[in-house]
N, C-alpha and C positions, 0 to 999 in steps of 0.2 A: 815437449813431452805431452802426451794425451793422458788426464789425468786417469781416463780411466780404468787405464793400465791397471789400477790398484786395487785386487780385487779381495775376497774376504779370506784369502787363504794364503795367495802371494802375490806376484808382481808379473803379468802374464800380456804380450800383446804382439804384435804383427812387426820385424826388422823392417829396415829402421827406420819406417814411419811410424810406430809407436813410440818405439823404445831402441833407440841408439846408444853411441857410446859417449855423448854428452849426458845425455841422461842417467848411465847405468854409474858415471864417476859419483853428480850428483847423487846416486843413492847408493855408494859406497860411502860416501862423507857420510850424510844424513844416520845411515846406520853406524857407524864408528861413533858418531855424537848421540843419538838416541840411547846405544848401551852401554855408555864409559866406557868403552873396551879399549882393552891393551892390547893382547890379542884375539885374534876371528881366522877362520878356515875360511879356504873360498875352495868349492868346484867347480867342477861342468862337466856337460853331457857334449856328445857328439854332431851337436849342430852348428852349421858352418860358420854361423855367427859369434860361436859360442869362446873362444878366443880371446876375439875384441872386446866383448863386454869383458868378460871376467877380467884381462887386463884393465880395464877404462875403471870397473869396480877399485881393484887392489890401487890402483892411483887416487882414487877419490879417499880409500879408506886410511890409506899411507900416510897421506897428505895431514888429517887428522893425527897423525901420532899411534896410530894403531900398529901393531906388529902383525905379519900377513902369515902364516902359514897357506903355500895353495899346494894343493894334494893333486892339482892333474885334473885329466879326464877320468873321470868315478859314477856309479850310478849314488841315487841322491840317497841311499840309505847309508851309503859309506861317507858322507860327509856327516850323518848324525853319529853317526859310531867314531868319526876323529873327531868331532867335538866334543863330546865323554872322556874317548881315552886320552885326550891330549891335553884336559881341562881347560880349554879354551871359553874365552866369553861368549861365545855366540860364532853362527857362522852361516854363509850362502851355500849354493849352487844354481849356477846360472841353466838356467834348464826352461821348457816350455813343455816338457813333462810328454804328455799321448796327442800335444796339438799339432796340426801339420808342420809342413820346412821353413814355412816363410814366418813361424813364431817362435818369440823367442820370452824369455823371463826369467823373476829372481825366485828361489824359496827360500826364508830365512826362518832361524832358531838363535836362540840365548843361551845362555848357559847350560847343561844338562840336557841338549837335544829339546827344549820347551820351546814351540814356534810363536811367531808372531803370526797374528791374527787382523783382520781388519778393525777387532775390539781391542785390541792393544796392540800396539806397535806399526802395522803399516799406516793406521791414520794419520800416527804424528809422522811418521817421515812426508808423506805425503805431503802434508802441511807443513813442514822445514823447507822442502824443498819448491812449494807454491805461495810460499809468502819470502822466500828469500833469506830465511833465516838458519843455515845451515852454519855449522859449528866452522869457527876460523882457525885456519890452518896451523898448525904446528908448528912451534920454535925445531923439534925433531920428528922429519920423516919417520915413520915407521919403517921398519926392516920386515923384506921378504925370504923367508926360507921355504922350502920344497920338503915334503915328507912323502913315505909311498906308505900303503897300507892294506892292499890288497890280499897276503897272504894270513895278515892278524883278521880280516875280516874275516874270509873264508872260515877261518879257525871257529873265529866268535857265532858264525850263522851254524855250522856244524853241532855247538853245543848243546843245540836243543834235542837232539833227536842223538840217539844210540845207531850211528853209521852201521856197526857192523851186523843189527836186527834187519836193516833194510833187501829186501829181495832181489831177485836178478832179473828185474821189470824190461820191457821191452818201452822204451821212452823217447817222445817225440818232442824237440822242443823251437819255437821259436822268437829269438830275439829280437826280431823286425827290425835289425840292422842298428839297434840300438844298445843301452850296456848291460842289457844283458848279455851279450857277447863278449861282456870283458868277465864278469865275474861266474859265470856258469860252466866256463868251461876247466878251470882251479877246483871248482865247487863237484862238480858230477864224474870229472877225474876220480874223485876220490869216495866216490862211490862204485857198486856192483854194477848198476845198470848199462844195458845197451842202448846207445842214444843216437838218434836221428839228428841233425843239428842245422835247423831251418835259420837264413839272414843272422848268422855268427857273424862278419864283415863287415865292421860298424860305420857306418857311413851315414853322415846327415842328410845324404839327398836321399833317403828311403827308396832306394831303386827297388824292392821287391812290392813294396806297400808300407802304411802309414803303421804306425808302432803305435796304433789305439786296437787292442783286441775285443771292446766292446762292439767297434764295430763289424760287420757278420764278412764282409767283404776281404775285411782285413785275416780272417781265420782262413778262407778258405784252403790256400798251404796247408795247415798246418792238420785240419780234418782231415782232406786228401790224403796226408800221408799218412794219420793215424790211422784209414780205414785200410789205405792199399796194404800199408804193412804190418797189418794187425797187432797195434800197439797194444798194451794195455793204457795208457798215458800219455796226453799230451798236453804240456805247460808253456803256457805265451808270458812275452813280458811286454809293458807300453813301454815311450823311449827310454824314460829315466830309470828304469827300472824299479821303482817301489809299490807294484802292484802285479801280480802275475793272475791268470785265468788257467782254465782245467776244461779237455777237453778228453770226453771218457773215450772209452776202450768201440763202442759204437759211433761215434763222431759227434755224439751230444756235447755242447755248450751246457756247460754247469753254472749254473746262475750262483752268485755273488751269496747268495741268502743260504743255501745249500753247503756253500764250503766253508761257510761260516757256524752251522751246525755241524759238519763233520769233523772240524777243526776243534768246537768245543768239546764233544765227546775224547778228540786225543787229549787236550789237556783233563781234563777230568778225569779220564784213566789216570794218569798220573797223578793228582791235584783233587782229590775228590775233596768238594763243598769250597770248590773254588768261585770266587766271580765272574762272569764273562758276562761284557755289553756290545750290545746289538744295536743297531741303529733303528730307527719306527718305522723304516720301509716295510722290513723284512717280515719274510714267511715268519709261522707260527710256528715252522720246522723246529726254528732256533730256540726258543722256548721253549716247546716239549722235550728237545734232545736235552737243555738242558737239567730240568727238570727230573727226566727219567733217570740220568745216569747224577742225580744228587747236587746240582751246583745252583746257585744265584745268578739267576738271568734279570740283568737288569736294561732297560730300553732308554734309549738316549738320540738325541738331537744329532741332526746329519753334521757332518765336516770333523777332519782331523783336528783343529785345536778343542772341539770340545769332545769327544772322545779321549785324548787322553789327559783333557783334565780331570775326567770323571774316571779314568781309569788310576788316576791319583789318588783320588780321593776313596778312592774306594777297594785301593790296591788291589784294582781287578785283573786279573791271570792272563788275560787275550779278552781284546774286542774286533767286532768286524764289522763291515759297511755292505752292501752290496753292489758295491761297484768295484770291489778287488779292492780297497783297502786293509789291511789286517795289523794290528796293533799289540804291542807284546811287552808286559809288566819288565820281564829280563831283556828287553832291547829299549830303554829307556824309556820303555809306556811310547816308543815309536812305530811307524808301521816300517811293513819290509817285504820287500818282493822274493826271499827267497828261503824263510823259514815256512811260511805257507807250505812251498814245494817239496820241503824236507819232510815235514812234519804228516802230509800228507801219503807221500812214497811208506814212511813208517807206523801210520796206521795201516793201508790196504796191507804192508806185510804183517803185521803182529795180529788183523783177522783174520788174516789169511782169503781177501776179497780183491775182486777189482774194483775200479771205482764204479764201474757199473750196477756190480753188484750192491755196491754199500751204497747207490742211490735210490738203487729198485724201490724202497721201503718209503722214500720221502716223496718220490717221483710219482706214487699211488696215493698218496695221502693229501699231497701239499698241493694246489693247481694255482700259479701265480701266473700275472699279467705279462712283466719284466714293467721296466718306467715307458710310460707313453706322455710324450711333450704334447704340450699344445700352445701355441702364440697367442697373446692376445690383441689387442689393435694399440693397448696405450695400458702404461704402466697404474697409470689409476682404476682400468677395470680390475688387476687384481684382487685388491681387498673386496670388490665389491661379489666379485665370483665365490671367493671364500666364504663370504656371508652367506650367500645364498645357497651352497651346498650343506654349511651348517644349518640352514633352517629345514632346508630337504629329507635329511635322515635328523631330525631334531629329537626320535623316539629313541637314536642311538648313545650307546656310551660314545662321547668324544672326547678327546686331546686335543690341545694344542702348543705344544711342545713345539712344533715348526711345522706351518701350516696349519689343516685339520684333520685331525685323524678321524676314524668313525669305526666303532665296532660292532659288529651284531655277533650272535654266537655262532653263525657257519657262513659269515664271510667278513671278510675290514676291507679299510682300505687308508692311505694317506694321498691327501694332494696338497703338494707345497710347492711355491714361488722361486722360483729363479732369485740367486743373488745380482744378478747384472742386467738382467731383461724381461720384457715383459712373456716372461714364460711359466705355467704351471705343470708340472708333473704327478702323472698318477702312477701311484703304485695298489693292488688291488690281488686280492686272494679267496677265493674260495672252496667249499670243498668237494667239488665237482669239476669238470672240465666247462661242461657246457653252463651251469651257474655262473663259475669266473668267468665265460664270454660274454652271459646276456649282463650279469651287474657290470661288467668293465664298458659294454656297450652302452648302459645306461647313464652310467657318471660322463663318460663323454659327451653323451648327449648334452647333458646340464652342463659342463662347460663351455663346450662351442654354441650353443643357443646364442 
């Protein structure tokens, strides 16, 4: 096993030279003994490997004594939702999320939908299962039973939004062969709209294209048809489904930071002087919006396990990433690939806007980069790059919350470190089009120097 599989979120790497099903038993034991559990949910996603593991999992976890609920092939928000309603100690989904075919990984959670993190939890298994110390075997196997849940989900994602408010939108959508095609089509049934339905056919060998919508290659579908047939709407999902993207009524790509301030105005209508956290990339959009329509915007460190621990802590309403994560207090402070889309559909009907139109206003105001990578030769020039853009804008206000942030009054920006390589990313905002090119021009400059 390559230990680097283990990364700060889950267990993510290349079949079966990373991660096989020797490996994946081992880390079904290692989790059974890391959480006393009794019982644990296992799923997965549509990847052709996806089978083997989860089987090789529920063996390793059995073996331990642990009782296996496996729910099937599910998108990975519905394994946080049967581990709620089933009150289960924790649970997987073997999944490799928006990465190509030939990857394959675990995501795991504890009790309450609470994930492990590379700060708690995936370390010590890592370390059980690399010093040989995994928990020994059971006087009693554990017992596997099957549950379906599809239709309580459906139900559960439904209840955020008032269905019968929602308009008779013209709606494009695509699942890139992933599960979104299992749950969206239950889900948009039972709505008004008329829907276009791009790679529903879930298939791990991604025969139309790759189920990461961030990248622009992978939308092309899905614009195409937004423009030929003049959607108002078009909503993609990556493979696992717990991230979806928006693709307006003109064929524009809505950036991540954008439907994270449109998102907090819907809850805020309802919820006024609510919390909602942002992650430190994002536009200023998301603060002003929230701001203006009366709520607490609070800024927070990238990656889902610390998002909704601050969303705990601060019983915040909705936070958002701008990478399509979206996180929700009534969905156990989990994110979800398909309350975004709802929640969405039912603001443009209750302004009675398209999404075009309800971007018009941020789209003049806001002028972001999106993330631009840069490699660097060796993981020790990190730190030392970071210093040196810190001494660079040193007349700025700055964070460092993850990376360094740097603010002036009409432009910021953040650039933070890759968790696995020598990579930095800039994210950069100002309030011009041609300013955001020449500063984003100019920080590049000072890192690739």
């Amino acid at each position: 096993m390559n230990p680097d599989i283990f990364k700060a979120y889950d267990i993510r790497g290349v079949y079966p030279a990373d991660l096989d099903e020797a490996a994946a038993r081992d880390i079904g034991a290692a989790f059974a003994g890391y959480l006393n559990a009794e019982r644990i949910g296992v799923g997965r996603d549509m990847r052709l490997s996806s089978p083997a593991l989860a089987a090789a999992f529920v063996d390793g976890a059995t073996s331990r004594g642990a009782d296996v609920v496996d729910y099937g092939m599910i998108a990975t928000d519905m394994l946080y939702f049967g581990v709620v309603r089933d009150g289960l100690d924790g649970g997987v989904q073997i999944t490799a999320s928006h990465n190509p075919k030939q990857y394959n990984g675990v995501k795991m959670v504890r009790r309450g939908a609470v994930p492990l993190s590379g700060d708690e939890g995936i370390g010590e298994i890592r370390e059980m299962i690399a010093t040989g110390r995994l928990p020994r075997e059971a006087a009693r196997r554990g017992a596997v039973s099957t549950r379906s849940m599809l239709d309580a989900y459906v139900g559960h994602v439904l209840s955020f939004i008032d269905a019968s408010a929602v308009a008779p939108f013209d709606v494009v959508l695509d699942a890139g062969s992933g599960m979104g095609g299992l749950v969206a089509p239950p889900l948009f049934d039972r709505l008004p709209c008329r829907t276009t339905r791009l790679c529903f056919e879930i298939d791990g060998r991604f025969p139309h294209h790759e189920a990461n919508p961030l990248i622009e290659e992978n939308r092309r579908d899905i614009t195409d048809a937004v423009v030929r047939g003049k959607a108002d709407v078009g909503i993609a999902w990556d493979g696992d489904a717990d991230r979806c993207f928006f693709i307006d009524g003109a064929g524009g790509f809505v950036p991540g930071d954008f439907v994270t301030a449109l998102l907090a105005e819907a809850f805020l209508l309802k919820h006024p002087g609510a919390t909602i956290i942002y992650d430190l990339r994002a536009s200023h959009a998301v603060r002003d919006t929230v701001a203006r329509h009366g709520g607490q915007a609070l800024m927070n460190r990238v990656g889902h396990a610390f998002f909704k621990q601050r969303m705990r802590e601060t019983n915040g309403i909705f936070g958002g990433e701008v990478t399509g994560h979206y996180y929700f207090r009534d969905n156990f402070f989990a994110d979800n690939g398909f309350i975004p889309a709802l929640l969405m559909l039912e603001l443009m009907s209750k302004k009675g806007q398209s999404l075009q139109e309800m971007l018009a206003p941020l789209r003049a105001k806001y002028f972001i980069s999106g993330e631009i990578n840069t490699k660097l030769p060796s993981l020790a020039m990190v730190p030392h790059k970071l210093a040196q853009i810190a001494a660079r804008y040193a007349d700025a206000t700055q964070y460092t919350l993850d990376g360094v942030s740097v603010e002036y009054p009409d432009w910021h920006f953040n650039v933070r470190p890759s968790n696995t390589e020598p990579l930095l990313r800039l994210n950069l905002e100002a309030r011009t089009r041609q300013q955001m090119e020449a500063r984003r021009d100019e920080v590049i400059a000072l890192i690739r120097a």
